[in-house]
N, C-alpha and C positions, 0 to 999 in steps of 0.2 A: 650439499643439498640445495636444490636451488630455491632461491624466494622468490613471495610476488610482490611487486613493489603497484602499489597506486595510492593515486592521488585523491583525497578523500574532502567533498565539501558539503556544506550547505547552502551556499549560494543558488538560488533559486534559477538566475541566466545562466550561470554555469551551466546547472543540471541542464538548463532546456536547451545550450546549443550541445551539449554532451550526446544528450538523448536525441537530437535530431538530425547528427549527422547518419549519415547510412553508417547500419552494423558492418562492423567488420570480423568476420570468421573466426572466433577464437580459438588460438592454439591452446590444444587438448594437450595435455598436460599432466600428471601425477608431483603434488607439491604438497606439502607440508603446512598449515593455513589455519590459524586463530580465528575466533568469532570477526572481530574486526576488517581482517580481510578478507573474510568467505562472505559480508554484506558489502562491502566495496567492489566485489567485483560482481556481488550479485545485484549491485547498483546500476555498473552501467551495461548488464549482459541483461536483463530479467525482460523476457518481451512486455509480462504484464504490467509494469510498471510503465511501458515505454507507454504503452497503450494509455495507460493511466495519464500520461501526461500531455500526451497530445490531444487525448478527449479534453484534458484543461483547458491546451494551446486554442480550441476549437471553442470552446466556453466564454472565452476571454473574450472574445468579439463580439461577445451579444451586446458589451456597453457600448463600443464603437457605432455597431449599429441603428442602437437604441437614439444615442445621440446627435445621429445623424440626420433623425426628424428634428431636431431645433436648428441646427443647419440650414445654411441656402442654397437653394438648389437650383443648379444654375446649367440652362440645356442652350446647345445651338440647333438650330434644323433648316432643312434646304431643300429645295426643290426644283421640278423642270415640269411641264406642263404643254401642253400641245392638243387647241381646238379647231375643229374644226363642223361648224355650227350653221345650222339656215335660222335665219331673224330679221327684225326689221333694216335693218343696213344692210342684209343682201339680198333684200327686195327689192328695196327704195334704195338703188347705188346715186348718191348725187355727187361723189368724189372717188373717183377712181385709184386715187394715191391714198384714201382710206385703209389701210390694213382690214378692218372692220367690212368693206364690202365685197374681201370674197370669201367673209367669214372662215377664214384660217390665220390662227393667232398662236405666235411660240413666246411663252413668256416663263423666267426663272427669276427664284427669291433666296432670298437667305436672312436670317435672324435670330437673335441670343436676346432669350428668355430668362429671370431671377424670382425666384420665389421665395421670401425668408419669411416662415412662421415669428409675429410678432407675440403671437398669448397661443401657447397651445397646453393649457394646464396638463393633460391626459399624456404626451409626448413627454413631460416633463417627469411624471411620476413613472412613465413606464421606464425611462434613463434609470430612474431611482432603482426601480425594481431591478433591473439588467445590474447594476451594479452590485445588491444584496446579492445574487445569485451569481457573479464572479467570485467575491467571499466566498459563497459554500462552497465552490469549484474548489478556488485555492486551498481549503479544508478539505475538501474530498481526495486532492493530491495530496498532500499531507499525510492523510488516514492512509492512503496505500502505498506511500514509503515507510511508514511506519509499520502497515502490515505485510510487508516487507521483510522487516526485521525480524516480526515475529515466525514470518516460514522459514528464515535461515535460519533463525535461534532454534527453533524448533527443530528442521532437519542437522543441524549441524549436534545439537545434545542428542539424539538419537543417533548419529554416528557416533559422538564419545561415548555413550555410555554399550555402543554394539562394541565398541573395538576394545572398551574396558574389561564387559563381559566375556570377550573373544580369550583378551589377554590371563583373566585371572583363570579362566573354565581350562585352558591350554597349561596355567598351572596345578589345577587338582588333576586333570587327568596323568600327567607327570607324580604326582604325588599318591595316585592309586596306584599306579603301576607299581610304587616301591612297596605300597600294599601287598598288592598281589603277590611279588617277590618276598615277600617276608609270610605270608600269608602260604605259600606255596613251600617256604622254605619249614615252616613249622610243620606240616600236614607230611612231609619228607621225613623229618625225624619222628612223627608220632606224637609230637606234642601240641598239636593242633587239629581243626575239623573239615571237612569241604564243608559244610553248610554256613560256616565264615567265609571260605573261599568262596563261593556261590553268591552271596551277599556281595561282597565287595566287587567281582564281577558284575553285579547290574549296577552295581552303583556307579561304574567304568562307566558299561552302555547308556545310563541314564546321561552322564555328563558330556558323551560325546555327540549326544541326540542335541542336548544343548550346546554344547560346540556348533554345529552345525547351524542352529538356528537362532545363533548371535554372527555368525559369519554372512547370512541369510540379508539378515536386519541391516547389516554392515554396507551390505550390497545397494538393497535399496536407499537408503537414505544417501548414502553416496551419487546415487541413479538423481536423486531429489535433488539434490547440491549440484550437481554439475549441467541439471536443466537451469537454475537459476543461475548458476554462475559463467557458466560456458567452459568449466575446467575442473578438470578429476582432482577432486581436494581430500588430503589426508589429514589428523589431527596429529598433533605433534607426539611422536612416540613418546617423549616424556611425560606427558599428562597420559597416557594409557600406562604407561608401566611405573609409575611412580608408585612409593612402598609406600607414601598417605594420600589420602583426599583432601582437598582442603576444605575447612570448615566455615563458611559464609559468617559474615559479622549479625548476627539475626538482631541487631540492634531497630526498631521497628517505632516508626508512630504510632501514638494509639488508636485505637479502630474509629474514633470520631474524625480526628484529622484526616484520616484516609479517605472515610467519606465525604467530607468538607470537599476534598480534591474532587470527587466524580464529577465536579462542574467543568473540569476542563477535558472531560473525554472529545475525545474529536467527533465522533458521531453526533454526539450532541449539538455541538458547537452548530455542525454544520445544520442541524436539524434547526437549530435556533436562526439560522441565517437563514435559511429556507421560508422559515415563519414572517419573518419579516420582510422579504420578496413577494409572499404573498400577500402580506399587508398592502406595500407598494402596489401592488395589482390590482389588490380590490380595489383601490385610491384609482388608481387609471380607470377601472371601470366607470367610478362613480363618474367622472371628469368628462365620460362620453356624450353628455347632453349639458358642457358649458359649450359656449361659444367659442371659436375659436376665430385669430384674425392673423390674415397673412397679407404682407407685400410683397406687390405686382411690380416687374422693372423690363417692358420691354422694346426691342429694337426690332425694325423692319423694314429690311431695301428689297423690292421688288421691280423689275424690269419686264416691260410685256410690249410688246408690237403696238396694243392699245394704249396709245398715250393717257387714258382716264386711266388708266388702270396701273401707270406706273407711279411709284410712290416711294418716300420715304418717309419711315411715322418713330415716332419715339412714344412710349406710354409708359405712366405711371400711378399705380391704383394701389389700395386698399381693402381687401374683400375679407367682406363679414361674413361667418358662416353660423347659424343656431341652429342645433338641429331641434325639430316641434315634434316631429313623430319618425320613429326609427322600424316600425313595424314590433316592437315589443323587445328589440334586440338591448336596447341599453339595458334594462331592468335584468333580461336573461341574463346579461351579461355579471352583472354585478352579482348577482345570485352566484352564479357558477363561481365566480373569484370568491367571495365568501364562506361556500363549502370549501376549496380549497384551503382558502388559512384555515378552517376549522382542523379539514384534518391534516395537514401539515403541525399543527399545535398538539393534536393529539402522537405526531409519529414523536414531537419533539417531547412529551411525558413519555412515551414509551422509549424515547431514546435514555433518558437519563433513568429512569427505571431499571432500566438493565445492565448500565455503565454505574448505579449504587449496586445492585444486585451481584456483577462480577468484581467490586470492590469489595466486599462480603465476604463472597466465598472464597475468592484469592487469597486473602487475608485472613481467613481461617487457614486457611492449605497453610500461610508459610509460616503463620505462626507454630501449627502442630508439628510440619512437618521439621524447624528448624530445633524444637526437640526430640523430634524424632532422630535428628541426626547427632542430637548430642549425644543422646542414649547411645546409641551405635557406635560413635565414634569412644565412648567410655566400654562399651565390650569388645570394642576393638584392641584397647590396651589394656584389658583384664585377657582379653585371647592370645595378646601377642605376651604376655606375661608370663602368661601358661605356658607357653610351646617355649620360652625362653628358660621357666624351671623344669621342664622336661628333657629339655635339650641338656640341662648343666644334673640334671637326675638318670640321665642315660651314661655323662662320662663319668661317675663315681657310681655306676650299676646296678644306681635303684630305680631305673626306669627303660623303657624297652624302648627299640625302635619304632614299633606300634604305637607306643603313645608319643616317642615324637611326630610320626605320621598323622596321629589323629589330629593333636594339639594343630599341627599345619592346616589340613582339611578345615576345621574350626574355623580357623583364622581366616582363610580362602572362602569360606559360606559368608561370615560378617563382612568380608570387606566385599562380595557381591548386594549383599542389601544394602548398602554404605553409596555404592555407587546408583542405585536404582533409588534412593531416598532423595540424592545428590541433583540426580537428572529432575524429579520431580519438584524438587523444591526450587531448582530457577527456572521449570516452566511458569510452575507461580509467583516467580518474583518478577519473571518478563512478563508474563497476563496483569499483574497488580499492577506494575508501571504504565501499560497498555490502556487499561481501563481509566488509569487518571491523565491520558495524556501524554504523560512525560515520558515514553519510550523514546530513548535516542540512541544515535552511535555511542554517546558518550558510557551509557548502561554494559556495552559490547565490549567496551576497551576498562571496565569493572571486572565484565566475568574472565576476558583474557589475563587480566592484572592475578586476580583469583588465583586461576592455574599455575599464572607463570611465577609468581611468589612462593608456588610448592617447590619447583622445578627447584628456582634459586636456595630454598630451603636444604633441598635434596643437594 
């Protein structure tokens, strides 16, 4: 079988020269692929993420920019010129070797200019501001590796639990057939009815209806996986046909600590960085009507036919700048910046509003459902008990083949809700992590550990 081997990091330059070399076409592939490696390759394949990150790459310059007004700015400029004029020197010619008196004059310049803001308080907080607002960036990148995880995690249990259901439905329709067979063989001798036989026949058509539409599901989520990944990824047949499930440690915080956590959801974080970006801004507003003072540093060699006119100057100034009346724009201005933190502060309660909210209800999910799978997994070995004493009640001839069939069927219904309990209880164990934050690879290489300790079990 062949594997996929990558290299897996958190390095932040990594990712970014990872992600911005040109994609390269990946070989389409059928391979066998844990959580951990269907987010690794859907790492460095997933357009959206790319997108995500170079919207960062593109973000990160507003500080540079920003900072660029307390900088000196520092210009050359050059020029050529050519007059040709009537005035009092070519009227009155008293020198013929005057350039000046047949008024046509070629004269060119050249000079480098410096301007360094010495007080520019407004330049200063808008830096400030550009800076809070790389933070949220870096957070908003964050947020969409992480939600990331959650589309692999998400399509990838929905291919285990289609190829689970593929697998167990592939074995009751096998387990009716023997129905039927025994079922047909009674109604032969007279010891049995069709209207049993009739029964178990839909019961055939019912499971291969679902056959089909766990093969279906199988498809798509597969279709999901290989857009993000760039490669047809299968789950390891051992975790599909393994005789248990494994049973999660439902070992849990209590619901205060978990809420304690919703302060580090990423939305938030970033919504709280955002708030204070636009604090910084309202602050540059205010700062629009101090004065501001820059030096002047300049040079000038000019060369012209007219001797007055040829020169070279050196200068060096000081300019104050207040502004008294702006047409009403500073005030505007500060206004405008102010509704924005206002509601920037309100998206940032709505953001933790709903990062407590989905810490709640996750947290319900896994706590019910991680009993829920106790129960199941306890009628799962009161089921396989059964089919065990029917099995050892058919070779000493106090039990039929029918009830070892049924006992089986039994067992095959419980271990499909075992598996669809299974699925839903680490969507909400990935959403619960999600909401506090701390979704990582590390969670990924949990739920393969999971699996693969059944495999080893088995």
């Amino acid at each position: 079988m062949r594997k996929i081997t990558i290299l897996s990091t958190s390095c932040a330059l990594i990712c970014g020269v990872a992600l911005m070399v040109s994609p390269v076409q990946a070989e389409t592939y059928s391979a066998e692929s844990g959580f951990s490696s269907a987010y690794e390759a859907a790492f460095r394949h997933d357009p959206e993420l790319r997108a995500a990150y170079l919207n960062y790459r593109a973000e990160v310059e507003e500080a540079p920019l920003a900072f660029g007004r307390l900088l000196p700015n520092i210009s050359l400029n050059a020029g050529y010129s050519y007059e040709d004029s009537e005035n009092f020197f070519t009227q009155n010619p008293t020198n013929t070797d005057d350039p000046r008196a047949d008024g046509k004059i070629h004269e060119h310049h050249w000079g480098v200019n410096l301007d360094q803001p010495l007080f520019n308080i407004g330049a200063w907080r808008s830096y400030q501001a550009a800076q809070q607002g790389v933070a949220a960036s870096s957070l908003r990148y964050s947020q969409a590796e992480r939600e990331l995880i959650v589309r692999v995690t998400d399509a990838y249990l929905r291919l285990l639990f289609a190829a689970r259901q593929e697998f167990l439905y592939q074995k009751q329709l096998e387990t009716i057939e023997l129905q039927i067979d025994q079922a047909q063989r009674q109604q032969d001798l007279g010891i049995g009815d069709r209207i049993t036989l009739l029964e178990i026949r839909a019961q055939q058509d019912l499971v291969r209806a679902d056959l089909l539409e766990a093969r279906s599901r199988y498809a798509d989520a597969r279709t999901l996986l290989e857009n993000m990944t760039g490669q047809m990824l299968d789950v390891p047949s051992e975790w599909q046909r393994a005789e248990h499930q494994p049973l999660p440690n439902a070992r849990l915080l209590s619901e205060e600590e978990w809420m304690s956590r919703a302060l580090g959801n990423l939305s938030y974080q970033e919504a709280q960085a955002r708030v204070r970006q636009a604090q910084r801004m309202r602050d540059a507003r205010r700062a629009d009507h101090y004065p501001t003072v820059n030096l002047n540093l300049n040079y000038t060699d000019r060369e012209s036919d007219d001797d007055y006119r040829t020169r070279e100057s050196y200068r060096v100034g000081i300019d104050l700048n207040l502004p008294l009346f702006q047409g009403g724009r500073s005030q505007a201005g500060l206004r405008q910046a102010d509704s924005r933190m206002q509601a920037e502060m309100a998206r940032s309660d709505q953001s933790l509003a709903q990062a407590s909210q989905q810490v709640r209800l996750n947290y319900n999910r896994v706590t019910s459902l991680s009993q829920r799978l106790a129960a199941l997994r306890q009628s799962e070995l009161s089921t396989r008990s059964f089919l065990e004493a029917a099995i050892r009640g058919q070779e000493l001839n106090l039990r039929s083949k029918i009830d070892v069939l049924d006992a089986r069927s039994q067992l095959l219904n419980v271990q499909l809700r075992y598996a669809e309990a299974l699925q839903n209880y680490l969507e909400a164990d990935m959403q619960l992590h999600h909401a506090v934050g701390d979704l990582t690879p590390a969670r990924l290489r949990y739920y393969d550990e999971l699996f693969s300790r059944l495999v080893d079990a088995g």
